[in-house]
C-alpha positions, 0 to 999 in steps of 0.5 A: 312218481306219476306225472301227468302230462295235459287235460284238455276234456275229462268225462267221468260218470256215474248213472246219469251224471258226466263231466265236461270242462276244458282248459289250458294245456300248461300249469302257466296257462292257469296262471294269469290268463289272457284277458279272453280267457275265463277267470275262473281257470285261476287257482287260488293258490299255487302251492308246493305240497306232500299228501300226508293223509287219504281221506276217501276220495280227498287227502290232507297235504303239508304245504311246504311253500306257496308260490302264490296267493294264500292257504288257510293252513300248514295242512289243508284237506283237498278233494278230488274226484269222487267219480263224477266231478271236474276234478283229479283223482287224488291218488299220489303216494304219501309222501310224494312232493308236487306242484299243485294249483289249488281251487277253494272247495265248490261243494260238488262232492256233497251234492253229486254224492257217490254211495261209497263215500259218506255224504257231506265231506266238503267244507268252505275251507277245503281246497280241491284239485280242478281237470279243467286245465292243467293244476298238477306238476311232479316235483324229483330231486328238487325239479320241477317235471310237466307242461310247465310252460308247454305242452310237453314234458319240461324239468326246471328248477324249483327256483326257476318255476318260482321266478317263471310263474310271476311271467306267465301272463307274458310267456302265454301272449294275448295273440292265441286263439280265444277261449270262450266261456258260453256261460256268462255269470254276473252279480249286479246289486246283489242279483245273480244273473245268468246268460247262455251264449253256447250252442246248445244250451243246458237242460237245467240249472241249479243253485246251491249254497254253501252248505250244499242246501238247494236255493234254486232249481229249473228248467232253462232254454238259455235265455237270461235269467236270474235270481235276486235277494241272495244272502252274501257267501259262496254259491255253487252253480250246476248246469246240466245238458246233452254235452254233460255237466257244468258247474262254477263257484260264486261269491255273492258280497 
């Protein structure tokens, strides 16, 4: 059994490419953030799951019970890091039983390829495991074991994480230091519209869709900018710059 413990950062490389992101330092810190935080931090479900097949840089997991929002499957495939993406390494044992929270699949893998897998493995309906934040908690003996609720090493009950996941909004308090994205995404009438409020802004940007085809790519200074006339679906936007690469998943509807 593995437990990890807290990601804060994580950079990973492969020639040119890295890896940079930041989080909550507990599994309830991703779970109803406060209002000053990202959304996107959110897992779309929080699930409790046993891997039952490896899959390259991916594996397949039986969901034996959600804890919250919803699955498409009783097994689904989740991606993890293929060497160079936000994300954790998928390496428990079959069998193992763990927490997961669960993000629905950006894409990134089929774009920041790695010759040592084939390309194109990730679709829609796949499910990935994020680095930035805390998305992964041990499950021994019917306990629960990780940074639950702090950054340290906690054990509750399977039934006592069930209840405490639907408080979590009220156990991280809206008092904390706010976190603040530098990236600001918006949608208005159909138009992608994106504005840099970081330091150092990015080199670069790039749009892709779904399938992983480019839409748009350039050069950006940080200043506003935007895209219009977007067919409705889910997009994947990439942001490269000195301090690494970005990326975040958006839902044009």
């Amino acid at each position: 059994m593995r437990v990890l413990f807290l990601v804060l950062m994580t950079a990973a490389f492969l020639p040119g490419r890295a890896c940079s992101c930041f989080g909550p330092d507990t599994f309830c810190g991703v779970l109803n953030p406060p209002y000053a935080q990202p959304e996107w931090w959110l897992p779309d479900a929080v699930v409790l799951a046993v891997p039952v097949l490896h899959e390259h840089y991916g594996m397949d997991v039986a969901i034996l019970q959600v804890f919250q929002g919803l699955v498409n499957a009783d097994t689904v495939r989740v991606w993890g890091d293929n060497g160079a993406l936000c994300r954790l390494y998928t390496s428990w044992a079959l069998g193992d039983t763990i927490i997961l929270g669960l993000h629905q699949c950006d894409l990134a893998g089929n774009s920041i390829q790695n010759p040592e897998y084939p390309p194109d493995l990730e679709r829609p309906a796949h499910y990935m495991i994020s680095a930035c934040g805390v998305y992964m908690l041990d499950v021994a003996g019917g306990q629960v074991i990780g940074p639950i609720a702090a950054p340290m090493l906690q054990t509750m009950s399977l039934e006592g994480f069930a209840q405490l996941i639907g408080q979590c909004a009220l156990a991280n308090g809206v008092d904390q230091f706010p976190v603040v994205d530098p990236l600001v995404v918006r949608v208005q009438d159909g138009a992608l519209l994106l504005e840099w409020n970081g330091a150092e802004p990015p080199s670069e940007w790039l749009l892709l869709d779904a399938s992983g085809r480019t839409v748009r790519q350039e050069r950006w200074t940080g200043h506003a900018t935007g895209v219009g006339d977007l067919p409705r679906g889910l997009y994947l936007i990439i942001l490269d710059g000195r301090s690494g690469r970005m990326t975040r998943r958006v839902v044009i509807g």
